[in-house]
N, C-alpha and C positions, 0 to 999 in steps of 0.2 A: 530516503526512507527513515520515519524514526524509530528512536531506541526503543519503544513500547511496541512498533512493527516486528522489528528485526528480534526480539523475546518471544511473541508469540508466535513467529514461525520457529524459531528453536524447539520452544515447546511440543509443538503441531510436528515438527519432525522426529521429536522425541519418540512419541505418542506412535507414528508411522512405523518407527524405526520398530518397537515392539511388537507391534501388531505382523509386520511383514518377519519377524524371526519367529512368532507363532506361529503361524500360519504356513512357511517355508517347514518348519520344523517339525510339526502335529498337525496340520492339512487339515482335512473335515474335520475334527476333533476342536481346534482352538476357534475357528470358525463358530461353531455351536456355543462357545462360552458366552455367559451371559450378564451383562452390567443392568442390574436393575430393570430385571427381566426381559431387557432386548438383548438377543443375540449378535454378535460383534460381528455375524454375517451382514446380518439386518441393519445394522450401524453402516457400515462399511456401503453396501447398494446404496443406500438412503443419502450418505454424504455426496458419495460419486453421481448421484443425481443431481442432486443441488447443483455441482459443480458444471454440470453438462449442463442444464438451464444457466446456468447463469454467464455460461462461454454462448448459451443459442442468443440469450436478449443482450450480448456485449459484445456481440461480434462487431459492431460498426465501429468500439474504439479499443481491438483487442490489436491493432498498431501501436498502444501505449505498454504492451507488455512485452518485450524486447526480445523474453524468454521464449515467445509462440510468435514469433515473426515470420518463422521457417516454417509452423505447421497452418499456416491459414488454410491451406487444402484440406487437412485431415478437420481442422474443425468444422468448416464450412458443411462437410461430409455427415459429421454428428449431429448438424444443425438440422442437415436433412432426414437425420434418422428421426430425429425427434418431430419433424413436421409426420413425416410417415406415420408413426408413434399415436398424436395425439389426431389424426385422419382416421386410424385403424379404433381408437378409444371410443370417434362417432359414431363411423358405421356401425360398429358391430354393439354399439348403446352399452358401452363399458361404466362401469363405475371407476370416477376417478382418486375413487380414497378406497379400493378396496385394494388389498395386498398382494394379494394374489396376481394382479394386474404387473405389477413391477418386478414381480418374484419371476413372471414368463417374460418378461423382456429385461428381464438383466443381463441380457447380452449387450444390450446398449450399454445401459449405466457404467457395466466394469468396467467403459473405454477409459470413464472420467482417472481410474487410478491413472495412467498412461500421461494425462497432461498435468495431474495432481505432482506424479515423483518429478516430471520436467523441470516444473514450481521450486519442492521440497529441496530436489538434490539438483538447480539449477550452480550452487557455489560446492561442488564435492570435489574439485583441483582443489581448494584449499585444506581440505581435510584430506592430506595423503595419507600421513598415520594411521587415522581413526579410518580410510578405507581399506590398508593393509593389515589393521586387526582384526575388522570385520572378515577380510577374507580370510585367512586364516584360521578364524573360526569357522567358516564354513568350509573348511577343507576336512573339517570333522564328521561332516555333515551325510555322506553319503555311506562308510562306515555304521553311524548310528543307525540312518534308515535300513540298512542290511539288519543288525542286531532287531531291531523291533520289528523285523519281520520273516525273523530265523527264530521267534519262542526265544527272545530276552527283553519282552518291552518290561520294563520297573513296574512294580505294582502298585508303587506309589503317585506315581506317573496318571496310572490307569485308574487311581481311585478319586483323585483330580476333576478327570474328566466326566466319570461317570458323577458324578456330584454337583459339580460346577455349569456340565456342558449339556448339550440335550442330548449329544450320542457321543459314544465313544465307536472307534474306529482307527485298525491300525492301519498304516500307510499304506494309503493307494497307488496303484503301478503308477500311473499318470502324474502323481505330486509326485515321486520319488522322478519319475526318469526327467519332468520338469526341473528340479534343484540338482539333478548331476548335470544336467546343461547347465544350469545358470551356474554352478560352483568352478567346472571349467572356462567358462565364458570370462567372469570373473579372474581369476588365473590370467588367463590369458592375457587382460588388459591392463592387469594392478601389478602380477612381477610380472618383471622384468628380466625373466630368466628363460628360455627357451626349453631349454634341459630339462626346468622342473616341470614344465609345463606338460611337456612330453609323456614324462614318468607319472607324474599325476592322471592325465588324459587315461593311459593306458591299465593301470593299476586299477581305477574307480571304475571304469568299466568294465574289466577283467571280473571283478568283484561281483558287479551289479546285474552281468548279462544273463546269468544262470537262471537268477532270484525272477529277470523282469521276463525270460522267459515260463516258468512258470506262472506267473502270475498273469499276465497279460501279451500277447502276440503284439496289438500294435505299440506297446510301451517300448517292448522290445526294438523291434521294427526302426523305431526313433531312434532310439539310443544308437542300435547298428547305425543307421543312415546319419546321425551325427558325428558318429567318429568316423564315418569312411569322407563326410563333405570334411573336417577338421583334418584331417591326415593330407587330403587334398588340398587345402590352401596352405598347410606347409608341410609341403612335399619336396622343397627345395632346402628344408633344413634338414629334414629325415635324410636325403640323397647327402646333404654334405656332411652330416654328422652319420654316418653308416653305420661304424662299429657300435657308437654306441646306441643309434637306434635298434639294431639286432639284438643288442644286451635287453632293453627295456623288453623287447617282441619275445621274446625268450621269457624275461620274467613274469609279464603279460600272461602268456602261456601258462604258467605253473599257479599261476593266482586264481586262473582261471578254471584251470584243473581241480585246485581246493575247494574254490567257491561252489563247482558243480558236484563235486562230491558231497558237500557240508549241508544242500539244498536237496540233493537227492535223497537224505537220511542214509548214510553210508557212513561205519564207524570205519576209524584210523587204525587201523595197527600198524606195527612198527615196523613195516614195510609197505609202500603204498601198493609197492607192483604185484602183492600176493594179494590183493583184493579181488575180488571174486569178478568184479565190474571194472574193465579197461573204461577210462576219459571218454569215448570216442562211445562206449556202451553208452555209459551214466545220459552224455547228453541227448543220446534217442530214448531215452528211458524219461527225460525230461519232457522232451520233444512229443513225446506220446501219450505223458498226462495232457497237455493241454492239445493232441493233434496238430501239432504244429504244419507238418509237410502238405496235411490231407487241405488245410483251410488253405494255405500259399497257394497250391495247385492245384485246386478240382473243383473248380468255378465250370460251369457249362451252362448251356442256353433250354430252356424249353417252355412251352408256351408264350414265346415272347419275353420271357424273364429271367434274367441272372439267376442262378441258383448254385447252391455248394454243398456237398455231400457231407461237409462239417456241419453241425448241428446248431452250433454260437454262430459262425461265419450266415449262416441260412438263415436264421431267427433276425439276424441285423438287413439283412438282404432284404427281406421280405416287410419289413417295417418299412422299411425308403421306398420300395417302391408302390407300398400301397399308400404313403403319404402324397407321392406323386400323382397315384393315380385318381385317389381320391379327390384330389386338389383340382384336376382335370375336369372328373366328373362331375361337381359340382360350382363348376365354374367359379371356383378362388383361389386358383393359379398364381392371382395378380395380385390378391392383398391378402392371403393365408387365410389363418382361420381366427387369426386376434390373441388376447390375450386370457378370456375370459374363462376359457373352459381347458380339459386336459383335452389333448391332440385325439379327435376322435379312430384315429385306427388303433389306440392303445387299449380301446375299449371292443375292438371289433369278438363280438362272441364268437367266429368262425375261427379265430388265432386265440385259444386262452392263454393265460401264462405270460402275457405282456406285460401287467405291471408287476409282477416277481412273486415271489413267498408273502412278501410283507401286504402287499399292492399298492406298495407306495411308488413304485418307480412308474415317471410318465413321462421318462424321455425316451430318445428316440436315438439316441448312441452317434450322433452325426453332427456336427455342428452344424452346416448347411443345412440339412435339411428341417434341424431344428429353426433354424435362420427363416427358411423357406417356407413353411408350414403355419409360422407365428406373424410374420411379418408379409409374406410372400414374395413376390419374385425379385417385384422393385428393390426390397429392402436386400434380399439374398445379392442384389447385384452392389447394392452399395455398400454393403459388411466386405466384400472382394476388393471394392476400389478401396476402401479405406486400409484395409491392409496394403495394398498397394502403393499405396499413398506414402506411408513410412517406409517403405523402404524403397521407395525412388527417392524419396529425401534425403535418407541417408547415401544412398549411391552419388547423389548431385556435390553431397555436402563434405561427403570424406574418401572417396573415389577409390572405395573398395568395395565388396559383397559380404561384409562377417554378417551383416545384420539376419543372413540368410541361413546363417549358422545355428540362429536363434528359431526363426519362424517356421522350416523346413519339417525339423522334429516335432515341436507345438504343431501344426497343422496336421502333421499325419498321424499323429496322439486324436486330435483333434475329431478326424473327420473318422474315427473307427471306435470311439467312446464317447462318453459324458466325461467334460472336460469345461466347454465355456459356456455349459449351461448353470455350473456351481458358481462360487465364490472361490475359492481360496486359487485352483488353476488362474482363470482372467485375472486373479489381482494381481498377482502374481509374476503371472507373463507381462500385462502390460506396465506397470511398476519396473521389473527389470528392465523392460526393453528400453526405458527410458533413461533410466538408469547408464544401461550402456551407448546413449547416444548421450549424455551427459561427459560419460565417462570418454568419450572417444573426442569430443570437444577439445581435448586438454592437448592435443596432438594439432 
């Protein structure tokens, strides 16, 4: 490779390296920023396109690229989205320069970040250093998103964005509980310490559970289901380290205790246990803004239809299944409904209130079913394999399951919000994920 190569991938990594600490950091927000009136979302889809065509017309000599030798499944997979893609462009007499078109199937494109970081951070065993500063600064990272969404984001921060960006917007459940995965994850694989790993683990989430409960159930939901699969795959160090796992579960407890009081607006005085609201109050008091127990438990059947006596849980319920039904009824089950138009149950006059306050919202809170609706079935079946794909590879290639560490809580964020219909979540996830099959190489 020459030296004028090996520069402009420096550079091109440089370049990543910003963009992905924006975007981890300030979420929808640095997303919006805009270089010469395209937005760094609209950059970002737009390259990862490129990249996906040019893995679909170079697959016969992408045996030369040493670095995707092990993913020829996964691309081969993308190859076929994009036949799907431009099949779906005919039928349904798409324009192929209009925006809008790539805007509803950038669930494809964002795959391209995924083989992009493969590329960028294919040599990141050489940069130990520069990966233990990196992390370390993100161990700041889940702290700050608490502050900017506890009424402490900088103003200056915020006047940034409204100037610069097209929206300002503070942290979203979904990016936050996205980057306290990936900042453990992280952890996990750069020290080398168990112990801290631990008290980290427990601390950040002790911290974060309160906030993501409030905020969002399936953010939540993740989060729980990542520390109980994480506690799980080392549960043989918890068992041998006792005392001092009991110490951290203890501290755990008391952080957790703050957090929920600090989130509930409940001042301190100088005794906590003369507060009016016991812990065990606070978090049903929590639990009760957003009905927590009521959406978990009181799903029931009628008419042939799932339905939930929560109000959010029921509005989401009845979106999927009228996309299904609708999909049914007008016989395009099989290839959705395209790219061209917004998902017409969002428009249905009999349900108002779908596209929101603003009426700008036209998704469908689902990934699948977004998947399903745009593409239709074929495509919904090979957005599954393709996940699948990654991590039978990584099971083949390092003869563990962490990878599931990763995708478990992204999936179930996934499939109960807008998550991989954005920008910055997909870039995100797939970027890390490669990251940490990069990073797991080194082993």
């Amino acid at each position: 490779m020459g030296t004028s190569t090996k520069y402009f991938e420096k550079i091109l990594l440089t370049i990543y390296l910003i963009v992905l600490a924006l975007l981890i950091s300030f979420d929808r927000s640095a997303a919006g920023l805009t270089i010469f009136n395209v937005r760094i979302g609209e950059i970002l889809i737009f390259g990862f396109l490129i990249v996906c065509f040019i893995l679909f017309l170079q697959i016969q000599n992408i045996k030369y690229f040493s670095f995707f030798k092990d993913y020829i499944l996964s691309i081969r997979l993308v190859n076929i989205l994009i036949i799907f893609f431009l099949v779906s462009l005919f039928v349904f007499n798409s324009d192929f320069f209009n925006p809008y078109v790539y805007r509803t199937s950038s669930y494809i494109w964002t795959i391209g970040a995924f083989f992009v970081s493969l590329y960028l951070f294919k040599d990141i065993k050489k940069y130990n250093k520069l990966s233990k500063l990196a992390a370390i600064l993100l161990v700041f990272l889940p702290p700050v998103h608490y502050l900017f969404s506890t009424g402490f984001y900088p103003n200056f921060i915020m006047d940034i964005f409204i100037q610069y960006s097209d929206k300002f917007s503070f942290p979203k459940a979904s990016d936050i509980m996205l980057s306290l995965v990936i900042v453990n994850l992280l952890n996990f694989r750069i020290f080398n310490n168990k112990k801290f790993n631990l008290f980290y683990l427990i601390t950040s989430v002790s911290i974060m559970l309160p906030l993501l409960l409030l905020m969002s159930r399936g953010s939540f939901l993740s989060v729980l289901v990542f520390t109980l699969l994480f506690l799980f795959f080392e549960r043989k160090f918890v068992f041998k380290n006792l005392i001092y796992s009991f110490i951290i579960f203890v501290f755990g407890y008391v952080v957790f205790t703050l957090s929920t009081y600090n989130v509930n607006d409940i001042e301190f005085n100088q005794d906590i246990t003369a507060q009016e609201l016991s812990i065990t109050e606070n978090i049903k008091e929590i639990a009760k803004k957003k009905e927590t127990r009521k959406a978990f438990l009181s799903f029931y059947f009628q008419d042939g239809r799932i339905m939930s006596i929560d109000n959010t849980t029921n509005w989401r319920l009845d979106i999927w299944q009228d996309v299904i039904e609708d999909l049914n009824n007008k016989n395009q089950f099989l290839l959705g409904y395209g790219y061209n138009e917004i998902i017409p149950v969002m428009l249905d006059p009999s349900a108002p209130g779908r596209l929101g306050r603003d009426g700008l919202n036209e998704n469908v809170h689902n990934y699948l079913i977004n998947v399903l609706a745009r593409g239709g079935f074929f495509v919904a079946l090979l957005i599954i394999y393709f996940h699948y794909s990654y991590i039978k590879i990584w099971i083949k290639k390092f003869k563990n399951y962490n990878i599931l560490l990763f995708f478990i809580p992204a999936i179930i964020n996934s499939l109960l919000d807008i998550t991989m219909e954005g920008v910055q979540f997909p870039v995100l996830y797939y970027s890390f994920a490669a990251i940490l099959f990069n990073l797991e190489n080194k082993t």
